[in-house]
C-alpha positions in Angstrom: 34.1 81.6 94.7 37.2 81.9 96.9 36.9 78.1 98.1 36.8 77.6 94.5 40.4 79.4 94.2 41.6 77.6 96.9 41.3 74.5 95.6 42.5 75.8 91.9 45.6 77.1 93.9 46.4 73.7 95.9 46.0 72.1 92.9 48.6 73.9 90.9 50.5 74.0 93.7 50.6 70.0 93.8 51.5 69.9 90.2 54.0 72.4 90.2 56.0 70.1 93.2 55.0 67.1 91.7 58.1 65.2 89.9 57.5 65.5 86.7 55.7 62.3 85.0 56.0 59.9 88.3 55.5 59.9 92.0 58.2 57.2 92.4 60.8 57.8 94.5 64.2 59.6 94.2 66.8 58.2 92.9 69.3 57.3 95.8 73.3 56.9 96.8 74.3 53.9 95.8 72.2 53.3 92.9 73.7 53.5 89.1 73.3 56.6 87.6 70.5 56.3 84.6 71.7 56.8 81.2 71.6 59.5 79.0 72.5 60.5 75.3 72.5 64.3 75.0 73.8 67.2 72.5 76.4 69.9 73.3 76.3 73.3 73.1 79.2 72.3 70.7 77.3 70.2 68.8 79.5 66.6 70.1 77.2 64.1 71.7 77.7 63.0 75.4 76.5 59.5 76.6 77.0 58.7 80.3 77.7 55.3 79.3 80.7 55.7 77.0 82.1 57.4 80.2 82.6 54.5 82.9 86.1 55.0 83.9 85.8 58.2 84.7 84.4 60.0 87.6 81.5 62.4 86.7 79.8 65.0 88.1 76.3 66.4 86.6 75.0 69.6 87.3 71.4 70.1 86.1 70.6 73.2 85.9 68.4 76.2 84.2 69.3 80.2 83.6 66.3 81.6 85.3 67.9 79.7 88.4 69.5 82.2 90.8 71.0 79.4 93.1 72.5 77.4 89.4 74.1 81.3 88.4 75.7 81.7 91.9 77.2 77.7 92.0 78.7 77.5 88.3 82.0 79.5 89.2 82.2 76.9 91.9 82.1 74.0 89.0 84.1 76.0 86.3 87.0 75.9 89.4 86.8 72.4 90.2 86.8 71.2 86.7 89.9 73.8 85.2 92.3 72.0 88.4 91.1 68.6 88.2 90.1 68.0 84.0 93.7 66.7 83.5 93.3 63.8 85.8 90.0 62.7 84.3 87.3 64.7 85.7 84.1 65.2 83.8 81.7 68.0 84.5 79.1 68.2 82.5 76.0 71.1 83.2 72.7 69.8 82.0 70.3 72.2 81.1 66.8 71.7 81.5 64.1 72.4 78.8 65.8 75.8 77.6 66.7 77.2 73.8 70.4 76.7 72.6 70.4 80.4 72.1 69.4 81.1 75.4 71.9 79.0 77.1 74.5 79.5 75.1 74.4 83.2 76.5 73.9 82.5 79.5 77.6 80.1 79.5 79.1 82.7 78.0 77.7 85.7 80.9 78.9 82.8 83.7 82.2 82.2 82.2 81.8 78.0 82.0 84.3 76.2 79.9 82.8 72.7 80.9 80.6 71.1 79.1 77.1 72.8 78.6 74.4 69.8 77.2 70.5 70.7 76.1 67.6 68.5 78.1 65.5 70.2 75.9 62.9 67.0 76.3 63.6 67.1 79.7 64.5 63.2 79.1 67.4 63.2 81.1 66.0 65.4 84.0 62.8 62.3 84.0 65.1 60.0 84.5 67.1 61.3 87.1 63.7 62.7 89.1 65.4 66.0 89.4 62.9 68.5 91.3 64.4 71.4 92.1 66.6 73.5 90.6 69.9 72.9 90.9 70.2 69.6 91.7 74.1 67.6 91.4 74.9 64.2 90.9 78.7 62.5 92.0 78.8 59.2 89.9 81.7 57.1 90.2 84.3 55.3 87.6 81.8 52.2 87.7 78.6 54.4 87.2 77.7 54.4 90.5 75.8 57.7 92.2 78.2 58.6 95.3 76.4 62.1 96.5 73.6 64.1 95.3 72.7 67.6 96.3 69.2 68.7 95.8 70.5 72.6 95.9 72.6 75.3 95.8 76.6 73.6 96.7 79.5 75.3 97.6 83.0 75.4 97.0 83.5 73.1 100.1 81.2 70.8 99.3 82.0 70.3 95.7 85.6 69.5 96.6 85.0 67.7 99.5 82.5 64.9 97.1 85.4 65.6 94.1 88.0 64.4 96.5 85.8 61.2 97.2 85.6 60.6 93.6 88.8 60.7 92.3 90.3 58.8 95.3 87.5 55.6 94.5 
């Protein structure tokens, strides 16, 4: 019986670190950033696309994430000096109710835009695994930086100053 829970726990295990619905590789630096069409907490629509000119940074992110609670201040900061001179922020939450999120904003204090993966679509196509994972994409649509975790104030402006010099 326990070699049979073993091999029931590896298993979930696996799936759990899995990507979700490929093995492929990550996307990389360098590479154009995937498109997406998403809703707002607002209700507006937000597709990457109509955004080329402008640098971008996506956050993707969930509110039973410890690491995506502590970094958003970080975000709300960077965004409140910089949205003047044409930088998009944009946190992309993954799979989650619009009630629940909306809460959540409001408890964190975010002002940038808050959009609903609630098919996970976007988080597919951008082979997020884990939680929170950011994205740096340039005026051309080009991915600059990503950070698989947790970023601090230092490292957000450090890969904000990139972008807006390119």
């Amino acid at each position: 019986m326990s070699v049979h829970l073993a091999v029931l726990a590896v298993l979930v295990l696996w799936l759990l670190v899995l990507p979700r619905g490929q093995a492929e590789s990550s996307l990389i630096v360098g590479q154009a950033a995937p498109d997406f069409d998403l809703v707002a907490l607002d209700g507006s629509h937000v597709r990457l696309s109509e955004l080329k000119g402008q640098p971008v940074i996506i956050n993707f992110w969930a509110t039973w994430c410890t690491p995506c609670r502590k970094e958003m201040p970080e975000f709300e900061q960077v965004w409140e000096g910089l949205k003047d001179q044409g930088l998009k922020v944009y946190g992309i939450n993954v799979g989650e109710s619009k009630v629940g999120v909306a809460e959540f904003v409001r408890q964190v204090g975010a002002t940038f835009p808050i959009l609903i993966d609630e098919k996970e679509a976007a988080q597919d196509a951008y082979k997020v695994l884990p939680l929170p994972t950011t994205f740096f994409i340039d005026r051309q649509g080009i991915i600059r930086a990503i950070y698989p975790y947790q970023m601090n104030r230092t490292q957000v402006e450090s890969e904000v100053q990139r972008l807006m010099a390119r």
